[in-house]
mmCIF file of the protein (N, C-alpha, C, O) and its ligand, coordinates in Angstrom:
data_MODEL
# 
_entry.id   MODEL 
# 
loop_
_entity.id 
_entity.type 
_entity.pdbx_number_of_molecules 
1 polymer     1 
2 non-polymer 1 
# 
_entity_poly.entity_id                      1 
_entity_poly.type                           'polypeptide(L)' 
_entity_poly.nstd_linkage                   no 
_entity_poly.nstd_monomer                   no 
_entity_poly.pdbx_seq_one_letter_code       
;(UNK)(UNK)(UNK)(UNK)(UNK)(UNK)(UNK)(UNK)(UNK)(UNK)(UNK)(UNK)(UNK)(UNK)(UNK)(UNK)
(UNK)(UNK)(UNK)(UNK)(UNK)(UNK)(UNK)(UNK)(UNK)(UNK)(UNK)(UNK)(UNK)(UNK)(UNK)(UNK)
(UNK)(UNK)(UNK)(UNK)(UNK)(UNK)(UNK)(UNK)(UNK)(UNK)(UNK)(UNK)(UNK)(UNK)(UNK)(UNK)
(UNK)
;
_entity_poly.pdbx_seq_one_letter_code_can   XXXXXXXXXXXXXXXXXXXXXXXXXXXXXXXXXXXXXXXXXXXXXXXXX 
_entity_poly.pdbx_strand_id                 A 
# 
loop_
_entity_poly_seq.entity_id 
_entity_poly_seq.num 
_entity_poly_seq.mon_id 
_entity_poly_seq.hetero 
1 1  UNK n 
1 2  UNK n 
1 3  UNK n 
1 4  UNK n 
1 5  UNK n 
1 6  UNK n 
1 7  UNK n 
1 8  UNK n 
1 9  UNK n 
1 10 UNK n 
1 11 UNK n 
1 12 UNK n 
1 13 UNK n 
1 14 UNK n 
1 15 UNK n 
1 16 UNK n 
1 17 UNK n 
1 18 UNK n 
1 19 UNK n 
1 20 UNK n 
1 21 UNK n 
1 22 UNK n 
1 23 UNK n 
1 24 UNK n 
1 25 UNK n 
1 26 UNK n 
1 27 UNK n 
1 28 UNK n 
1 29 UNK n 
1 30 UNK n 
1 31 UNK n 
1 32 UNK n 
1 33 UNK n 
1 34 UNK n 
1 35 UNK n 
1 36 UNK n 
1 37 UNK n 
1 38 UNK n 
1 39 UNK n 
1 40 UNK n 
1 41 UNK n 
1 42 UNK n 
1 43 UNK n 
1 44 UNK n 
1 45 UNK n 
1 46 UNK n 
1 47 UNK n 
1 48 UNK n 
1 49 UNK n 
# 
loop_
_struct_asym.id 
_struct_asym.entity_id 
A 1 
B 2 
# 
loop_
_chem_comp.id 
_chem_comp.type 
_chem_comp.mon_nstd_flag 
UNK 'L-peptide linking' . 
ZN  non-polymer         . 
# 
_pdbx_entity_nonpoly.entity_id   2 
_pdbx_entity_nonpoly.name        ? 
_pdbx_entity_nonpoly.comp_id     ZN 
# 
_pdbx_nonpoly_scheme.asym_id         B 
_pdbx_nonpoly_scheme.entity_id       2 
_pdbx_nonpoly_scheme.mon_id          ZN 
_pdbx_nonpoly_scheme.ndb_seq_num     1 
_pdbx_nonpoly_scheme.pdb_seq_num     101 
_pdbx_nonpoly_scheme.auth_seq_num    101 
_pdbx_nonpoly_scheme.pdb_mon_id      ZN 
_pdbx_nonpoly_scheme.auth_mon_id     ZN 
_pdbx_nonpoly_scheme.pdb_strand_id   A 
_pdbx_nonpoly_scheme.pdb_ins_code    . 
# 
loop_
_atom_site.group_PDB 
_atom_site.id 
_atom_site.type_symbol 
_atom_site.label_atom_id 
_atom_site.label_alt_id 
_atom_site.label_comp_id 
_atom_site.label_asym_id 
_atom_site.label_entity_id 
_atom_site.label_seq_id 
_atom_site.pdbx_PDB_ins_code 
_atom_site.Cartn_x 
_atom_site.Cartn_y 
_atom_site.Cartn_z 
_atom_site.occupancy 
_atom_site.B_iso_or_equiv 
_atom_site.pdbx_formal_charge 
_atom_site.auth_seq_id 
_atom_site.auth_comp_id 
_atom_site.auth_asym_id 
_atom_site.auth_atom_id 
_atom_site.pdbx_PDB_model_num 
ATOM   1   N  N  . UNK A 1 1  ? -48.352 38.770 165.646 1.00 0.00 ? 1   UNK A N  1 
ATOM   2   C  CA . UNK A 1 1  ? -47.843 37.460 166.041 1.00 0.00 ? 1   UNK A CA 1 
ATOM   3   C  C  . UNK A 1 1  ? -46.907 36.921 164.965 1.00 0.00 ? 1   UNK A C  1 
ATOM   4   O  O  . UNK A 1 1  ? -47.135 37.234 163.797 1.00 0.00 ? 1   UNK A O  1 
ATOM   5   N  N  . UNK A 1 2  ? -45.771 36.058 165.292 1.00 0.00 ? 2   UNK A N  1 
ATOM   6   C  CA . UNK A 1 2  ? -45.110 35.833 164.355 1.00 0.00 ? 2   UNK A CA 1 
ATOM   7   C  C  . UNK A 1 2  ? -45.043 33.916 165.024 1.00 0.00 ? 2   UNK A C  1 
ATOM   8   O  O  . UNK A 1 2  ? -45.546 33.551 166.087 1.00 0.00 ? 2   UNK A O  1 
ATOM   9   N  N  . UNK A 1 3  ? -44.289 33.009 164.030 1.00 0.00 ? 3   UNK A N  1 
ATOM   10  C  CA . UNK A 1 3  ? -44.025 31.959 164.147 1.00 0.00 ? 3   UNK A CA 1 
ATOM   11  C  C  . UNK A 1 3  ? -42.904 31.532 164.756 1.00 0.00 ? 3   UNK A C  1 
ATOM   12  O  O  . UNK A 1 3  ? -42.078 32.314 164.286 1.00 0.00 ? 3   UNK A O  1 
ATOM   13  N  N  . UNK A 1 4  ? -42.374 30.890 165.412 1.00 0.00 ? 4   UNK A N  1 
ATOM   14  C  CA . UNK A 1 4  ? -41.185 30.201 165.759 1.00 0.00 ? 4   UNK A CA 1 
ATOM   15  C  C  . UNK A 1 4  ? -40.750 29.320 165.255 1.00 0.00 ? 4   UNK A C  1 
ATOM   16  O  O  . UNK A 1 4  ? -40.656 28.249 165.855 1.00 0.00 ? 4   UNK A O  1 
ATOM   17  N  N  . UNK A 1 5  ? -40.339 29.474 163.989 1.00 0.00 ? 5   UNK A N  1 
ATOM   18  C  CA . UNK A 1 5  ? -39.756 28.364 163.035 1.00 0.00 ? 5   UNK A CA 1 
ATOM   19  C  C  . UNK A 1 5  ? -39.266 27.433 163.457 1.00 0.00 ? 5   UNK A C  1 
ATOM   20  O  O  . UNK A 1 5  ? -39.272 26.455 162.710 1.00 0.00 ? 5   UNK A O  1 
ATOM   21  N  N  . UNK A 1 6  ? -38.724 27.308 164.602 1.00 0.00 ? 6   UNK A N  1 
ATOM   22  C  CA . UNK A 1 6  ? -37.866 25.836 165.139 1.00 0.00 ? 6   UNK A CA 1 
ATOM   23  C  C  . UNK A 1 6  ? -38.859 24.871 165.752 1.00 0.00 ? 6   UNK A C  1 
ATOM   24  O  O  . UNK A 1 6  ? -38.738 23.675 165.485 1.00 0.00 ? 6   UNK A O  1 
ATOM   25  N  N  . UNK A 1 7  ? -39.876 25.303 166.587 1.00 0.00 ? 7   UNK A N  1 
ATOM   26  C  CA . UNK A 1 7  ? -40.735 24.494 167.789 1.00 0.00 ? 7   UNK A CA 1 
ATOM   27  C  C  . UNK A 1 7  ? -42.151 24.638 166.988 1.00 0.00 ? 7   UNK A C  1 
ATOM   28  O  O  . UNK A 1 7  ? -43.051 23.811 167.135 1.00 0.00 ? 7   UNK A O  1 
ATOM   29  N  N  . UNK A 1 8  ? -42.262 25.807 166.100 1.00 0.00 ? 8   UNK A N  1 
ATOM   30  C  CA . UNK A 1 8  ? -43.856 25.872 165.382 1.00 0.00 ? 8   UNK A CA 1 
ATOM   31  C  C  . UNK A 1 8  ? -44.854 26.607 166.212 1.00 0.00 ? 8   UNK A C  1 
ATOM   32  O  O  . UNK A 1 8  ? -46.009 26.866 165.877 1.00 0.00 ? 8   UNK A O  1 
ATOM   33  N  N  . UNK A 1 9  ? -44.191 26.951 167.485 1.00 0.00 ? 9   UNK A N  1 
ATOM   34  C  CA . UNK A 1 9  ? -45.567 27.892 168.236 1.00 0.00 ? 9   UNK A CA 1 
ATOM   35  C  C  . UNK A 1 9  ? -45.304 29.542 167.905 1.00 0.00 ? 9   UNK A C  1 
ATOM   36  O  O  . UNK A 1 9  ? -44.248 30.166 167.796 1.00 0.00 ? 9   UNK A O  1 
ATOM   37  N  N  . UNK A 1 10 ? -46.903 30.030 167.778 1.00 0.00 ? 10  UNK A N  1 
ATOM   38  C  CA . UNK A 1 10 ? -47.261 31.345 167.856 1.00 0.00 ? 10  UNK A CA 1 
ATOM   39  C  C  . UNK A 1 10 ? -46.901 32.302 168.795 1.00 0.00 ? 10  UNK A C  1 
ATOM   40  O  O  . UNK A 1 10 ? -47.222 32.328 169.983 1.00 0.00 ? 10  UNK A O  1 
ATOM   41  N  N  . UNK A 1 11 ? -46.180 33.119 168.152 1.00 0.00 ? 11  UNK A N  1 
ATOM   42  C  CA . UNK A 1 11 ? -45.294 33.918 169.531 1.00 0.00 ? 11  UNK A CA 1 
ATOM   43  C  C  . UNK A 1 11 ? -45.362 35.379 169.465 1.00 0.00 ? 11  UNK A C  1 
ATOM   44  O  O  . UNK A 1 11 ? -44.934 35.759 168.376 1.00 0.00 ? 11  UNK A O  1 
ATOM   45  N  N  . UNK A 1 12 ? -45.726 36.305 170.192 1.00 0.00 ? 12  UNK A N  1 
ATOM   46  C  CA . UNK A 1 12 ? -46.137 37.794 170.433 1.00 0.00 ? 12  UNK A CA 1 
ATOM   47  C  C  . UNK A 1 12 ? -43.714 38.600 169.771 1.00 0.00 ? 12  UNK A C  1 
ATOM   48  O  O  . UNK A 1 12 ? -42.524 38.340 169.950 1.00 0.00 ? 12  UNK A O  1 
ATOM   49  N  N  . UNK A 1 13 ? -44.247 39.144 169.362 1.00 0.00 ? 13  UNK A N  1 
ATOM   50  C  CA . UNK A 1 13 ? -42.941 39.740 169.012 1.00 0.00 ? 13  UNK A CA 1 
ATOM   51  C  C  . UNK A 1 13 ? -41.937 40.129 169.800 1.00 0.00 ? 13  UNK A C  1 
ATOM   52  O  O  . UNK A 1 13 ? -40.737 39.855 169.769 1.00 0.00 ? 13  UNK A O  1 
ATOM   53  N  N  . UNK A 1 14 ? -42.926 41.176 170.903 1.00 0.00 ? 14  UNK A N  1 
ATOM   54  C  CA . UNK A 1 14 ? -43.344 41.997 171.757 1.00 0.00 ? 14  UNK A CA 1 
ATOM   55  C  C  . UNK A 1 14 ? -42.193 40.864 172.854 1.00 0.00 ? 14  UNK A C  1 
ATOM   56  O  O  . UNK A 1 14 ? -41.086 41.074 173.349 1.00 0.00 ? 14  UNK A O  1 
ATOM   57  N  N  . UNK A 1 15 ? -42.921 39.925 172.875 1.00 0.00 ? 15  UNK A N  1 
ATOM   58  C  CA . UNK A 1 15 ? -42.328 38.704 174.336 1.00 0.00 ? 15  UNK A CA 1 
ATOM   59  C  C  . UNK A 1 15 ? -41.506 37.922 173.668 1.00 0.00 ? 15  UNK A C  1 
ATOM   60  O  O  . UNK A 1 15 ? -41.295 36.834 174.203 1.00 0.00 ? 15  UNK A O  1 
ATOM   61  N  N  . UNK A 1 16 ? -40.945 38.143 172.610 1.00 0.00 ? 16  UNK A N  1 
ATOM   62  C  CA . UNK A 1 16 ? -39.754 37.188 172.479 1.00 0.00 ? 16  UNK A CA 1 
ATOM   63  C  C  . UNK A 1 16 ? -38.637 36.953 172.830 1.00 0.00 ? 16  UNK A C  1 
ATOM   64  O  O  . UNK A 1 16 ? -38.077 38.039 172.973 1.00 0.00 ? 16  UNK A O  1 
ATOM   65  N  N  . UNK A 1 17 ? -37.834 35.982 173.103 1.00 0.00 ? 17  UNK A N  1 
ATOM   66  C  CA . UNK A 1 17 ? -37.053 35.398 173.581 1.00 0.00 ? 17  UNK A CA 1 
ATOM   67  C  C  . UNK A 1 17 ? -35.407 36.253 172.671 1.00 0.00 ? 17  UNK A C  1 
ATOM   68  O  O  . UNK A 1 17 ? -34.425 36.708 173.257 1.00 0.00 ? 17  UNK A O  1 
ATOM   69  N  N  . UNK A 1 18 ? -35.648 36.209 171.157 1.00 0.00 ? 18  UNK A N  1 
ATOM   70  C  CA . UNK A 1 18 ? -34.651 36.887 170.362 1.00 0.00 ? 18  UNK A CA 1 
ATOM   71  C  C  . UNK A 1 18 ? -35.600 36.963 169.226 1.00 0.00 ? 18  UNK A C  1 
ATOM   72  O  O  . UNK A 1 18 ? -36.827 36.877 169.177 1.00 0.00 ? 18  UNK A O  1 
ATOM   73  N  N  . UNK A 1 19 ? -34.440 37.198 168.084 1.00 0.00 ? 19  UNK A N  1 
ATOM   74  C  CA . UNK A 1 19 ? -35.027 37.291 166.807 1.00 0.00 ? 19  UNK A CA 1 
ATOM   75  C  C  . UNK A 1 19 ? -33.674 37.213 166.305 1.00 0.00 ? 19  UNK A C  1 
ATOM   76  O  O  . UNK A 1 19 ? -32.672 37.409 166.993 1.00 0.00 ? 19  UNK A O  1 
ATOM   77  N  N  . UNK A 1 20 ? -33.691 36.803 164.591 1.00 0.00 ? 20  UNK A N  1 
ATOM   78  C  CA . UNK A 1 20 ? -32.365 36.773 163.931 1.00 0.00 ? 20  UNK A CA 1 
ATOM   79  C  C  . UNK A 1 20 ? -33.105 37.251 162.377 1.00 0.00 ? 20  UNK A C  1 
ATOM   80  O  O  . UNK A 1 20 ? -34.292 37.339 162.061 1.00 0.00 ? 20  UNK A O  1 
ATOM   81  N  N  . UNK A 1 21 ? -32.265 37.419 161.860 1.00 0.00 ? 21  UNK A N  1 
ATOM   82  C  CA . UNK A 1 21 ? -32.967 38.053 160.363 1.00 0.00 ? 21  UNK A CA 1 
ATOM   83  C  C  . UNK A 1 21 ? -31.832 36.921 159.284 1.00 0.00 ? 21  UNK A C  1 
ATOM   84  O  O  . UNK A 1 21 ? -30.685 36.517 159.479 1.00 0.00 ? 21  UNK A O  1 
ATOM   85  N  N  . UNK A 1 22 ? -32.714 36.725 158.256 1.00 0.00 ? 22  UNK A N  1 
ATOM   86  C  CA . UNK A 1 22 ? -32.693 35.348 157.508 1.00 0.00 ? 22  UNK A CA 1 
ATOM   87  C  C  . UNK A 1 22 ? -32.702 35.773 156.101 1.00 0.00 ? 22  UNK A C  1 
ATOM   88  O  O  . UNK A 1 22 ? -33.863 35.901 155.713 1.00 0.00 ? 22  UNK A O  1 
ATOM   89  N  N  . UNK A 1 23 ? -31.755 36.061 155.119 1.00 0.00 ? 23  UNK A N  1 
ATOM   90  C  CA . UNK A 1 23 ? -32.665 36.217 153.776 1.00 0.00 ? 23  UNK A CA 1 
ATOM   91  C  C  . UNK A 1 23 ? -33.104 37.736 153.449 1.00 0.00 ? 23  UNK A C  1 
ATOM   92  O  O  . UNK A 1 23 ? -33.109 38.142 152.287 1.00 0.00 ? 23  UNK A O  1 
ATOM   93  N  N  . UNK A 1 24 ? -33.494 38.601 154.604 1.00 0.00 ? 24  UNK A N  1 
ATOM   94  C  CA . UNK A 1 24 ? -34.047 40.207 154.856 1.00 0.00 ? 24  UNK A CA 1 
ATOM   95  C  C  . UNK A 1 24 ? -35.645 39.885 155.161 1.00 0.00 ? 24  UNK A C  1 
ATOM   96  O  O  . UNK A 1 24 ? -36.647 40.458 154.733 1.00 0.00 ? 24  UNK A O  1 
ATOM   97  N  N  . UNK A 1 25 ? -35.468 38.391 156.350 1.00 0.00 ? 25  UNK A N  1 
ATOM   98  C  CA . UNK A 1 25 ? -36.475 38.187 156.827 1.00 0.00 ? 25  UNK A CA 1 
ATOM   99  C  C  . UNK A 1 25 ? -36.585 38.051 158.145 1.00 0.00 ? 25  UNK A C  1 
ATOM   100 O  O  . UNK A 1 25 ? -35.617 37.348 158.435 1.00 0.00 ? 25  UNK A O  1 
ATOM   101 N  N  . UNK A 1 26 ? -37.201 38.305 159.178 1.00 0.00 ? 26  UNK A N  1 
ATOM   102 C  CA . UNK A 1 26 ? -37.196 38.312 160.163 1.00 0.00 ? 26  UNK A CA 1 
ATOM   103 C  C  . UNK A 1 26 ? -37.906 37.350 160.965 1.00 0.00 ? 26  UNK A C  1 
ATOM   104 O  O  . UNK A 1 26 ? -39.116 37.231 160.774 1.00 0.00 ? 26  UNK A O  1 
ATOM   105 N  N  . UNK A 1 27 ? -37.241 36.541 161.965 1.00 0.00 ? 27  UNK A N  1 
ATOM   106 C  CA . UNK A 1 27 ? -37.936 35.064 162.866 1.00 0.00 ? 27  UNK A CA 1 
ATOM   107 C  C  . UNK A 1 27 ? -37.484 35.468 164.375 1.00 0.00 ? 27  UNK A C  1 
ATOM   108 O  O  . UNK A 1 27 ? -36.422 35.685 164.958 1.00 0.00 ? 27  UNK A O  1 
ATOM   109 N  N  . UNK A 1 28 ? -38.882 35.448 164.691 1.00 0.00 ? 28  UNK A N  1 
ATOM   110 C  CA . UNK A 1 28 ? -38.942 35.323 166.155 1.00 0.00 ? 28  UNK A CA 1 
ATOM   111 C  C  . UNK A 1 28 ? -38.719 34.084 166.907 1.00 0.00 ? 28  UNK A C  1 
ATOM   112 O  O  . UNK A 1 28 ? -39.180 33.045 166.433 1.00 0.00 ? 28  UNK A O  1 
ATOM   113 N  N  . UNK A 1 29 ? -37.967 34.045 168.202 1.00 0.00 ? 29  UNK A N  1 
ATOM   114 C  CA . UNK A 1 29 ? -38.216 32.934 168.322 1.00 0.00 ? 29  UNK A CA 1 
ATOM   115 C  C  . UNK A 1 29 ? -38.440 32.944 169.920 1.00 0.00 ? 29  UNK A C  1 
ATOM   116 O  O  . UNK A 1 29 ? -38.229 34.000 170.516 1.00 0.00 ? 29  UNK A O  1 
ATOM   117 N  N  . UNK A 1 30 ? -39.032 31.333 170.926 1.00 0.00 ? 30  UNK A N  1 
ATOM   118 C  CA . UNK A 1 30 ? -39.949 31.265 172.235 1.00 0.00 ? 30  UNK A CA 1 
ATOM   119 C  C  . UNK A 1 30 ? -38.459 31.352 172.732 1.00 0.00 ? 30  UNK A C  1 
ATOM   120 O  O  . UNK A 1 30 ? -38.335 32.319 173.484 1.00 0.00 ? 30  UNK A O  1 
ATOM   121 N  N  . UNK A 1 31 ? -37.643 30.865 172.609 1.00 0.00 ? 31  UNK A N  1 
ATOM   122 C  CA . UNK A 1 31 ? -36.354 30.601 173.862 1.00 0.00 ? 31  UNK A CA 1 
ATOM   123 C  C  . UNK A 1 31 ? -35.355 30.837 172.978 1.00 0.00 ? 31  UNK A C  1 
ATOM   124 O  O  . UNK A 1 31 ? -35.296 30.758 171.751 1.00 0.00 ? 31  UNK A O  1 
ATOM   125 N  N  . UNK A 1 32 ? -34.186 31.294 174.251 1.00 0.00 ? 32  UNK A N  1 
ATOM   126 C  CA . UNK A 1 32 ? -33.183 31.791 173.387 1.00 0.00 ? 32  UNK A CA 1 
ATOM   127 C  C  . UNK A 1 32 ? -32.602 30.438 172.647 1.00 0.00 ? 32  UNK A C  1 
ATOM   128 O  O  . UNK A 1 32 ? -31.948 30.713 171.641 1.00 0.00 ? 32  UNK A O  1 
ATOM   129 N  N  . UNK A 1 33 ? -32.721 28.890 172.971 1.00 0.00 ? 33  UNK A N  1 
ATOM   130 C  CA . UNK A 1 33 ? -32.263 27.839 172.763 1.00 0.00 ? 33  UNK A CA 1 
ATOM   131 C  C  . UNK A 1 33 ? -32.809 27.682 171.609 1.00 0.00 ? 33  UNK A C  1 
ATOM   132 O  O  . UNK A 1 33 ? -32.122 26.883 170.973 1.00 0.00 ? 33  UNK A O  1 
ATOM   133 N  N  . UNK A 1 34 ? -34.018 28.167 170.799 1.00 0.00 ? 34  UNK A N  1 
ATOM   134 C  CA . UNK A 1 34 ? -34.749 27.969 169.463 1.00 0.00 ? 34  UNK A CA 1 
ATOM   135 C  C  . UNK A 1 34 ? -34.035 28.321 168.876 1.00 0.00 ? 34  UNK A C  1 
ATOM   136 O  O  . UNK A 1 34 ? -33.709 27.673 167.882 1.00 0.00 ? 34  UNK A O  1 
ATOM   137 N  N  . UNK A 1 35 ? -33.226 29.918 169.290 1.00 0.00 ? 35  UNK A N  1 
ATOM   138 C  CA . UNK A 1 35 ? -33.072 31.102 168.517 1.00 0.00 ? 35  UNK A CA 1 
ATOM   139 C  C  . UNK A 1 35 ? -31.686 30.234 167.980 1.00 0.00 ? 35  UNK A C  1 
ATOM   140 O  O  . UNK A 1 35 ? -31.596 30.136 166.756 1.00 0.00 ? 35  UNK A O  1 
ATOM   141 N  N  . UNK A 1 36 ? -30.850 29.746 168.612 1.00 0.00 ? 36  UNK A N  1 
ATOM   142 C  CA . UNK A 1 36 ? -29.318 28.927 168.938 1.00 0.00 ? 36  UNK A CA 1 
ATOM   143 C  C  . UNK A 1 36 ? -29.713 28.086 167.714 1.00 0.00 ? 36  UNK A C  1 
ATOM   144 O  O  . UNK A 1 36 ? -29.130 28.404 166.677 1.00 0.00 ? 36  UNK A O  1 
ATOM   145 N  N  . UNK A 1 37 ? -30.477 27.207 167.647 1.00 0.00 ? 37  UNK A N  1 
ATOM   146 C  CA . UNK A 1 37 ? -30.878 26.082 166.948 1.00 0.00 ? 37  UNK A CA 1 
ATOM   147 C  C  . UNK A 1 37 ? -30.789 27.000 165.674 1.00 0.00 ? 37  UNK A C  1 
ATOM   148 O  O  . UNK A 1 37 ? -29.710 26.994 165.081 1.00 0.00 ? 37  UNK A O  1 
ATOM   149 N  N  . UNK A 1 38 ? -31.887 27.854 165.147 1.00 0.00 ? 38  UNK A N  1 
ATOM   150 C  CA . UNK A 1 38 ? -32.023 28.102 164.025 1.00 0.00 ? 38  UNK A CA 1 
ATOM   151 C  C  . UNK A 1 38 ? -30.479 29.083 163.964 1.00 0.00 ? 38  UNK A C  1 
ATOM   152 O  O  . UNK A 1 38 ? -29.826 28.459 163.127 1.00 0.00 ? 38  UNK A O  1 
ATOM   153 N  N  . UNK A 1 39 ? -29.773 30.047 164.339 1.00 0.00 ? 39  UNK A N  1 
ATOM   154 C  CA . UNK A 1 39 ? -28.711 30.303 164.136 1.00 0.00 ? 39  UNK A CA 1 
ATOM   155 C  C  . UNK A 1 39 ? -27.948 29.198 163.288 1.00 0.00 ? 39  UNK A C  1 
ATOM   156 O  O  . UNK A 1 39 ? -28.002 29.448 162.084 1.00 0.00 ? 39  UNK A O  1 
ATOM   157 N  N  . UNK A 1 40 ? -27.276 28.078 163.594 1.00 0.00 ? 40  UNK A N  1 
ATOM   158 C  CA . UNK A 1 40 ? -26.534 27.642 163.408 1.00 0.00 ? 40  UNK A CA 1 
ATOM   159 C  C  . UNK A 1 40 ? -27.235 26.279 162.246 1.00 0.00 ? 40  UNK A C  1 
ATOM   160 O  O  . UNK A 1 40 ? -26.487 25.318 162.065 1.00 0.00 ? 40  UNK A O  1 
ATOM   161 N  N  . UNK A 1 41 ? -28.433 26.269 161.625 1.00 0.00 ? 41  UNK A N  1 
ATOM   162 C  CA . UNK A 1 41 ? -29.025 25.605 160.422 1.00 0.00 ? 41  UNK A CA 1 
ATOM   163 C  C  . UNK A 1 41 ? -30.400 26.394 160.006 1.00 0.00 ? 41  UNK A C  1 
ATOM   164 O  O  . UNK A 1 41 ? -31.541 25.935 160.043 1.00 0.00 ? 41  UNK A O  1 
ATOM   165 N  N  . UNK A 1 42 ? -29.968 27.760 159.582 1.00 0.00 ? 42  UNK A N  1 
ATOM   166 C  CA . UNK A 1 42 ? -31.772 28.085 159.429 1.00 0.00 ? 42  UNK A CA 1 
ATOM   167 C  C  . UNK A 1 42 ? -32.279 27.042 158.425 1.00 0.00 ? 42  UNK A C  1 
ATOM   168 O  O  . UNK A 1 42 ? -33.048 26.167 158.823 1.00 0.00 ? 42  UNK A O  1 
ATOM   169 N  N  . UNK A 1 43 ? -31.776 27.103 156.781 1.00 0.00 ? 43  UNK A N  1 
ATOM   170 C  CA . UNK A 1 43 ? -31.994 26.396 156.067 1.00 0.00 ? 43  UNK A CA 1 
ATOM   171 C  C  . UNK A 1 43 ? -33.072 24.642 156.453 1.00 0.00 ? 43  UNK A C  1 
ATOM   172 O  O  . UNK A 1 43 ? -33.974 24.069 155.842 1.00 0.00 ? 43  UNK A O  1 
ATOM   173 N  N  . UNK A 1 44 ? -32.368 24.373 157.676 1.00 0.00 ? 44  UNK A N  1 
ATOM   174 C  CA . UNK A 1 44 ? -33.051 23.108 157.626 1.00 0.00 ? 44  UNK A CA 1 
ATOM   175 C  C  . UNK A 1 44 ? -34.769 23.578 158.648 1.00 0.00 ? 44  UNK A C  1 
ATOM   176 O  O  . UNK A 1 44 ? -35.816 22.942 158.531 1.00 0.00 ? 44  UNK A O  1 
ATOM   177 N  N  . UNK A 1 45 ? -34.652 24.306 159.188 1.00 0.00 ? 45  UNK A N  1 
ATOM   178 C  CA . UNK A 1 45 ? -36.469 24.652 159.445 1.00 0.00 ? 45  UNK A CA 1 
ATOM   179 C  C  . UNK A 1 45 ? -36.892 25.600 158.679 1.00 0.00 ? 45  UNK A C  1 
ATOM   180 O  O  . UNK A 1 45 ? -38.112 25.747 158.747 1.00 0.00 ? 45  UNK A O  1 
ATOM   181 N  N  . UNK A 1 46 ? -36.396 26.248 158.029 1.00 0.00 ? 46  UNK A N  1 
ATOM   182 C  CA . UNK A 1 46 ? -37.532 26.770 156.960 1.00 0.00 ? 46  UNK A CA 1 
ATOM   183 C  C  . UNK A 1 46 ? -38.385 25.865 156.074 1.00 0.00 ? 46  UNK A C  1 
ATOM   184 O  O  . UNK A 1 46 ? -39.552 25.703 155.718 1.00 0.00 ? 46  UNK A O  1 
ATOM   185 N  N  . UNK A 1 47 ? -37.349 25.444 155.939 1.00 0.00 ? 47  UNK A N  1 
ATOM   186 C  CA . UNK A 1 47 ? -38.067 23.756 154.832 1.00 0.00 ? 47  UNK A CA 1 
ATOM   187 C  C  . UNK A 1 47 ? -38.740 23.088 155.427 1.00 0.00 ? 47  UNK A C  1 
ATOM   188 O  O  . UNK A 1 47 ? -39.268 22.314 154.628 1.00 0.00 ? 47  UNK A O  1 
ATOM   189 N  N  . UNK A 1 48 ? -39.114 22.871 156.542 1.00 0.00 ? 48  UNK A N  1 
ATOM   190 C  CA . UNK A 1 48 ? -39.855 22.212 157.654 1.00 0.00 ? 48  UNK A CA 1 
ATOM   191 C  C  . UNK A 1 48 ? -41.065 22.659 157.380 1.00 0.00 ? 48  UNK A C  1 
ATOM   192 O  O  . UNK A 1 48 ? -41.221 23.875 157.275 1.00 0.00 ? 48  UNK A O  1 
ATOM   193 N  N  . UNK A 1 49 ? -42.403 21.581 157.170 1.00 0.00 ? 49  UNK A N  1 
ATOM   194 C  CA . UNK A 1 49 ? -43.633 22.587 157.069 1.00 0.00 ? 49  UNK A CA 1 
ATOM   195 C  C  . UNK A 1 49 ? -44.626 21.782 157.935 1.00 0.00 ? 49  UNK A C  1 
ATOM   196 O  O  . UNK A 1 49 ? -45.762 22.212 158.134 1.00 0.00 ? 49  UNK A O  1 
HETATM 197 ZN ZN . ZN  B 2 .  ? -39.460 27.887 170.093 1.00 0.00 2 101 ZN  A ZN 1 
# 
């Protein structure tokens, strides 16, 4: 299971929507619209806790 850094829900890898790699880190995310969001500011939800 991995996190969805933008929305905060627990998400199967397996069923994700996308993924983008960050740093040489990898974020899953629920909708491709999360994935959009963190694309274009990862910086501001990583810091998000
Ligand atoms: Zn999400």
């Amino acid at each position: 299971m991995a996190k969805d850094p933008v929305c905060g829900m627990m998400i199967d890898e397996k069923k994700s929507a996308g993924n983008s790699v960050y740093k040489g880190t990898t974020y899953y995310f629920c909708a491709k619209n999360c994935k959009e969001k963190f694309d274009k500011s990862p910086g501001q939800y990583l810091t998000m806790k």
